[in-house]
C-alpha positions, 0 to 999 in steps of 0.5 A, a space after each residue: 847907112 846902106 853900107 852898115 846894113 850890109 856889113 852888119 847882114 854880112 857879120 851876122 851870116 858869117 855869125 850863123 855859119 859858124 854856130 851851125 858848123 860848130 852845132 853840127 860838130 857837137 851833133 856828130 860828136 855826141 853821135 860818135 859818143 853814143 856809138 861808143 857808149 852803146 859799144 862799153 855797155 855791150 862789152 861791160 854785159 859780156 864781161 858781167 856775163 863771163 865773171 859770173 860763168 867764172 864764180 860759178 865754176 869757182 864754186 864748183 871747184 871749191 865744192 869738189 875740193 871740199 868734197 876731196 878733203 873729206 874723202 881724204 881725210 
C-alpha cells in the first residue's frame, strides 16, 4: 500500500508541474499578446492621426481648386 501512495504523490507532482508550466506558458504569452496589442493600438492612433491631416489637406485643396475654376471661369 506504501508503494501506491508514493506512485500516486509521484503522478500527481508530475501532474502540477506540468499545468504550472503549461499556466506559466499562456501567462507569457497573453504578456507577449498584450505588448503586441498596446503596440497596434499605438500605430492604429498614428494612422487616425495622419488620415485626418490627409482629409484636411484633401479639402483644402478641393477648396482652392474650386476657388481656381471660379477665377477661371
Amino acid at each position: 500500500m506504501n508503494h501506491r501512495a508514493n506512485a500516486t504523490i509521484a503522478i500527481l507532482i508530475v501532474l502540477i508541474a506540468i499545468s504550472l508550466i503549461l499556466a506559466g506558458g499562456v501567462f507569457y504569452f497573453l504578456q507577449k499578446e498584450r505588448v503586441k496589442t498596446s503596440e497596434l493600438q499605438v500605430q492604429l492612433e498614428d494612422i487616425n492621426t495622419r488620415l485626418k491631416s490627409t482629409e484636411n489637406n484633401l479639402d483644402d485643396s478641393r477648396k482652392r481648386s474650386s476657388g481656381l475654376i471660379l477665377r477661371i471661369s
